[in-house]
N, C-alpha and C positions, 0 to 999 in steps of 0.2 A: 451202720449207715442209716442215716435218717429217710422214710420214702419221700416224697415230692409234698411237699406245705405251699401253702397260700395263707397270705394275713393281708386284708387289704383294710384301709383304717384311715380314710381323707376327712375326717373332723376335726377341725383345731380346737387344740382345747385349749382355753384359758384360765389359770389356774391361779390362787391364792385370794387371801383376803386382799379384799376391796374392789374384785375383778367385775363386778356388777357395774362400775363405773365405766367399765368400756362397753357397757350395750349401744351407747350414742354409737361410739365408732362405729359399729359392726354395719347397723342398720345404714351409718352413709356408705359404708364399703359395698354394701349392697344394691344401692340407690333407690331403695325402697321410700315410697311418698306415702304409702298405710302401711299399719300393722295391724297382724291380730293378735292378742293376745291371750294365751288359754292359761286357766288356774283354778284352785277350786273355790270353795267358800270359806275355807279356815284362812287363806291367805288375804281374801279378800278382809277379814274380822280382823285380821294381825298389823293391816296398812300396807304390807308388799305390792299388791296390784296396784295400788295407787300410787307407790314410790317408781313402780315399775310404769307407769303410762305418762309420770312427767319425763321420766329420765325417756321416754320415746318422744313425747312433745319437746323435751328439748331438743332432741336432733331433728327439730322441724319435719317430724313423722305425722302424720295422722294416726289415731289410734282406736281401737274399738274391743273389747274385752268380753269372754264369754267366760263365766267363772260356777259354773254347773258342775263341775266332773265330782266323781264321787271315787271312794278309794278303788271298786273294781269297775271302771269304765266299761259300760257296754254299748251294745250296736245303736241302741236309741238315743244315746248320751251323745253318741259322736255326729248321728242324721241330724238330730240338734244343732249341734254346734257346727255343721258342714254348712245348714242352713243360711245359718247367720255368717259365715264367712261367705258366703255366695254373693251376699247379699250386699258385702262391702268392700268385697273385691279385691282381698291384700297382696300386696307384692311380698310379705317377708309373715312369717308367722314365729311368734315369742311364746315357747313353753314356760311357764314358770310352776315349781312343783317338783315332786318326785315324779315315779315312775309312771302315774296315771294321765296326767297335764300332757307328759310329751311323749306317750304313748297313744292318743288321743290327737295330739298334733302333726304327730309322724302322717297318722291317716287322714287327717282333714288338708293336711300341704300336698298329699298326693293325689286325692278324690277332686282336689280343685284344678288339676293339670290334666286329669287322666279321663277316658267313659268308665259308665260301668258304676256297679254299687258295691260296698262292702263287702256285701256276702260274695259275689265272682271271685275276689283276690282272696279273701280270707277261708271260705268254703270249696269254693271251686278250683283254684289253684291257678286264676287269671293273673297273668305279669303282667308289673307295671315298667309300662312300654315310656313315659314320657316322663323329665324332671319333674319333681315335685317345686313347689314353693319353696325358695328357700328357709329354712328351721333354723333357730338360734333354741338353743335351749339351758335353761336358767335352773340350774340346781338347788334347790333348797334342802335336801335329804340324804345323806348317804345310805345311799340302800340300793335301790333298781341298778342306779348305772345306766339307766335307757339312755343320758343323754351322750350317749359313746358308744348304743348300741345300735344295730343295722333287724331289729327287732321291734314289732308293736306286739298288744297284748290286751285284745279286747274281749270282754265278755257277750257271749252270745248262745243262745239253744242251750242254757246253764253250764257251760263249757268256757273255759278260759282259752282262746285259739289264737296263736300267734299269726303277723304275719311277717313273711323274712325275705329281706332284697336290699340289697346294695344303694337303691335309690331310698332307704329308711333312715342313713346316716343322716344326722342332724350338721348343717353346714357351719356351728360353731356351738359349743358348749361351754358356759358362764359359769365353773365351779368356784362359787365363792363362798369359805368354811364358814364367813362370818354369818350369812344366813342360817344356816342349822344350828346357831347356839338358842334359841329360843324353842328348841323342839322338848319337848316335856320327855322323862324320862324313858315313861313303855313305847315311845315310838321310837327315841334312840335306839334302846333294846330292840324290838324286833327289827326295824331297817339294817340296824347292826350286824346283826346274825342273819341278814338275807346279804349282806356283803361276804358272810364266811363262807354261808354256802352254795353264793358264786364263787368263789376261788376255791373251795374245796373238791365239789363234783370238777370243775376245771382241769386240777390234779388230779384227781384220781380218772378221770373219763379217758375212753378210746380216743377221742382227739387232740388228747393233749400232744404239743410240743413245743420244741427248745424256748422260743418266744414265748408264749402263753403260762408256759411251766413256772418262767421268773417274776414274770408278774404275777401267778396265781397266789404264787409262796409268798413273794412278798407282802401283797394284800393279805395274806392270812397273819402274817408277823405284827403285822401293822394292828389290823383287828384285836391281836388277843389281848395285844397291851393297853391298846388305848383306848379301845369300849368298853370299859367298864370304868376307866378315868372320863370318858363322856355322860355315862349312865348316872355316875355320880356328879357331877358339875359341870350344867351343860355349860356354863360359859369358860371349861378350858380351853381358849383355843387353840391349844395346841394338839391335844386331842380333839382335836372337832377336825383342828387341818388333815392329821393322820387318817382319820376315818374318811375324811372326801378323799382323800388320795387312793386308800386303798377299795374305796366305792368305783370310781374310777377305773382304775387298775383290773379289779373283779369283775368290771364291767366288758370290758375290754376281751379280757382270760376267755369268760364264759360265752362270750356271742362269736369268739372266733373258735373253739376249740366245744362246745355244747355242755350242755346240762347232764341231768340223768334222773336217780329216781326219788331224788328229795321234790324237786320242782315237779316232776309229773305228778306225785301223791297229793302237794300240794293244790295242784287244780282241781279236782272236786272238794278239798275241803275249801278252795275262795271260794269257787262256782256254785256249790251249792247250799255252801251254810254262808256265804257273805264275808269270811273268814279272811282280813286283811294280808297280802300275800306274804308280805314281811312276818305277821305273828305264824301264820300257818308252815313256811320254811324254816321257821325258829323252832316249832315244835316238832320239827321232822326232821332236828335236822342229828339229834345225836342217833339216832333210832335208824334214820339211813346210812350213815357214815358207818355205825357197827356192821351193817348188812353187807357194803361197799369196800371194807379193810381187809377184808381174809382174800382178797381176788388180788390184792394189786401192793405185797410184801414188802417189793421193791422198791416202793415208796415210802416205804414206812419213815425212814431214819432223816429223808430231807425237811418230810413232812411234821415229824417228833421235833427235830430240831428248830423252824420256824415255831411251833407250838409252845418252844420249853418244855417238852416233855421227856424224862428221862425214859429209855429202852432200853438198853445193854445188859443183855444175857436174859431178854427173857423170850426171845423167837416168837415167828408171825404172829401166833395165837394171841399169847400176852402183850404185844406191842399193838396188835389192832386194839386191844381191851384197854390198854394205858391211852392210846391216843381218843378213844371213841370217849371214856370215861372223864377224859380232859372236857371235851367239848359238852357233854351231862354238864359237867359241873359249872361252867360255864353260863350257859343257857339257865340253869337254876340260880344261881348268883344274880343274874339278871332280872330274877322274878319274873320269869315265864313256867306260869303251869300248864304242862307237856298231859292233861287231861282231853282228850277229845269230846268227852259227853260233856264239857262245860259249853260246847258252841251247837248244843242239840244235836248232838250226832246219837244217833238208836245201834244199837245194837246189829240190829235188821240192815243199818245202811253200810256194816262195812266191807261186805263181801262186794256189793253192787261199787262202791269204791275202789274197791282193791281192782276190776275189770275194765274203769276206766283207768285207772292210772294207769295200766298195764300197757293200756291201748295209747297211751301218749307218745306223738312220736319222738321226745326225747329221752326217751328212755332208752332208743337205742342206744344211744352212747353212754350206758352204762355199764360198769366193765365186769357187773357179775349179771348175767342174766335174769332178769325179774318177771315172772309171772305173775295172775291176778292173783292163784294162794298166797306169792309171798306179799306182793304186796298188800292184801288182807291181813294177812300176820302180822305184818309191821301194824296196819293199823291198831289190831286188836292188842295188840301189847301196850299202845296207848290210851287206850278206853279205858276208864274204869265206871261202874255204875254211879252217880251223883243221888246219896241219898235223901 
C-alpha cells in the first residue's frame, strides 16, 4: 500500500515544434498590455529576443527586455533586473532561456506582487503570501526543466539556494524542440546529462512514487537514446523533440518527488568555482549514482531496463556496477572530463566541499545517507592533480 502522495502541477504546457508561435495567444489570454522579458546575451547575439519581442508587439503587447542573466544568476543579477521591471510595470513576464532566464523570472514575478527582499524568502524562510505576475516560460534548453518547475535557484553568499512554493509555477511553458537545435554540442552534453540526473535521483530518492517513477523512467529512456543522436547532429529533430520531452518529464519527476546528492555536491562546485550547473551534474553524475545503487536493489531491473542494460544473474553488487558503469560511459562519450582540478578546484578545497554539500537540504532525500566524509570522497575520487 502506497502512503498518502501529493502532485500538484497547474502549468500548461505547450509542447512541440512551432509552439513559440502561440506566445501571441497566451499573452491575450492574459490580457496583458506590457511584457517583460528576461534572457541572457547569447540569446540576444542569436536573434531570439528579438524574434521574441515582435512576436509580443504583434499581440499588441508592449515590451521591454532585460537580457543580463548570466549562467548561475545571482541575488545582484535579479535587484537588477527587479529594478528595471519596477520601472515598467508588467502585467505578464516572458522567460526566455534555460534554467537561469526563468529562474530569475520566477523571482522578479513574485518580488513585484509581494514586500520584502530576496534574502527574507530565500534566507529566511518568508512565504510568499500574494500571486506572482503571471510567467510564461520559453524554453530553449533541455536541461533545468525550471520551466515546469515550482523551484528558483539563485546564487548568493557563494551558495546556490533554492527557493520553493507553489506560487513558482510558471502559468504556461513554451517547449518548443525547434529552438534547441542551434545549441552547440558541450551544452547539449551537459544540459543533457542534467536531464538524467533529474530523472535518476527522482528514481532512486525517498520520494519517489507511482507518478513521478513513470515519468522519471521514462525521461531516462528518452535520454540515453537520443542524447547522443543530439550531441551528434544538433539539427535531429527528432532527437532534440526526445530530449525537451524528457527535460520536461525530469523536470516535473524531480521538483515533485526531490533531488539528492548529485545536485547537493553540485552546489559548491557552481557556487564556488562558477561551474555551469549542467557540466557540474554531468561530472557528478556517474560517481553519485555508484554511491546511490547499493541502497535501493530494487530498482535495479526497471531502471537497467529503461537504460538497455543487461543484469541477469549478477545480484545488487554487479547490477549497481553494470548500471553505474553505463552512465561512466555515457558521460564520457559525451566528452565530458569528469577531472575537478580542471575548474581550480585545490586539493585543500574538498574536504570544505564535501561539508557543504552535506549540509544541503536536498540531500535528505537521498536514500543512502551521505555525510561530509562521503561526500569528500566522492569528490576526491574525482580530482586528480593537473600537471
Amino acid at each position: 500500500m502506497q502512503p498518502n502522495l501529493s502532485f500538484y502541477f497547474p502549468t500548461r504546457v505547450r509542447f512541440g515544434a512551432g509552439v513559440l508561435a502561440q506566445l501571441p495567444d497566451e499573452l491575450r489570454g492574459l490580457g496583458a498590455a506590457r511584457a517583460f522579458v528576461l534572457s541572457d546575451p547569447g540569446l540576444v547575439q542569436v536573434g531570439l529576443v528579438g524574434r521574441i519581442e515582435a512576436l509580443v508587439r504583434g499581440a499588441g503587447v508592449e515590451v521591454q527586455s532585460f537580457s543580463e542573466i548570466e549562467t548561475n544568476p545571482t541575488a545582484a543579477t535579479v535587484a537588477r533586473a527587479l529594478e528595471a521591471a519596477k520601472a515598467f510595470r508588467p502585467e505578464a513576464i516572458v522567460a526566455v532561456g534555460g534554467g537561469s532566464p526563468t529562474d530569475v523570472g520566477k523571482v522578479v514575478a513574485f518580488l513585484l506582487t509581494n514586500p520584502g527582499s530576496l534574502a527574507e524568502y530565500q534566507w529566511e524562510g518568508r512565504k510568499i503570501g500574494i500571486a506572482p505576475v503571471p510567467l510564461v516560460a520559453v524554453s530553449t534548453t533541455s536541461g533545468t526543466g525550471s520551466e515546469v518547475t515550482r523551484t528558483s535557484v539563485i546564487l548568493d553568499r557563494n551558495t546556490k539556494k533554492g527557493i520553493v512554493s507553489d506560487h513558482l509555477f510558471a502559468r504556461t511553458a513554451l517547449v518548443d524542440p525547434e529552438l534547441t537545435v542551434s545549441l552547440p554540442p558541450k551544452l547539449t552534453a551537459a544540459t543533457g546529462l542534467d536531464v538524467l540526473a533529474h530523472a535518476l535521483e527522482a528514481y532512486v530518492g525517498k520520494g519517489l512514487h507511482p507518478l513521478t517513477e513513470t515519468w522519471a523512467l521514462r525521461a531516462v529512456e528518452l535520454t540515453m537514446t537520443a542524447l547522443p543522436k543530439a550531441y551528434a547532429d544538433g539539427k535531429d529533430l527528432g532527437a532534440r523533440t526526445d530530449m525537451a520531452l524528457a527535460s520536461s518529464m525530469a523536470g516535473v519527476a524531480m521538483d515533485q518527488s526531490g533531488l539528492g546528492i548529485i545536485h547537493s555536491m553540485a552546489s559548491p562546485l557552481s557556487g564556488l568555482f562558477g561551474v555551469h550547473h549542467g557540466l557540474a551534474n554531468a561530472v557528478l553524475l556517474a560517481a553519485g549514482m555508484r554511491f546511490n545503487l547499493p541502497a535501493v536493489p530494487e530498482r535495479h531491473a526497471r531502471l537497467a531496463r529503461a537504460m538497455d542494460v543487461g543484469i541477469e544473474g549478477l545480484g545488487p553488487e554487479g547490477s549497481s556496477e553494470a548500471i553505474a558503469g553505463r552512465i561512466d560511459s555515457l558521460v564520457r562519450g559525451l566528452g565530458i572530463d569528469t577531472n575537478l582540478a580542471q575548474f581550480g578546484v585545490k586539493e585543500g578545497d574538498l574536504e570544505p566541499m564535501g561539508r557543504e554539500a552535506a549540509a544541503m537540504f536536498l540531500i535528505r532525500n537521498n536514500p543512502r545517507t551521505a555525510g561530509p566524509e562521503d561526500c569528500a570522497a566522492i569528490f576526491r575520487s574525482l580530482w586528480r592533480r593537473v600537471s
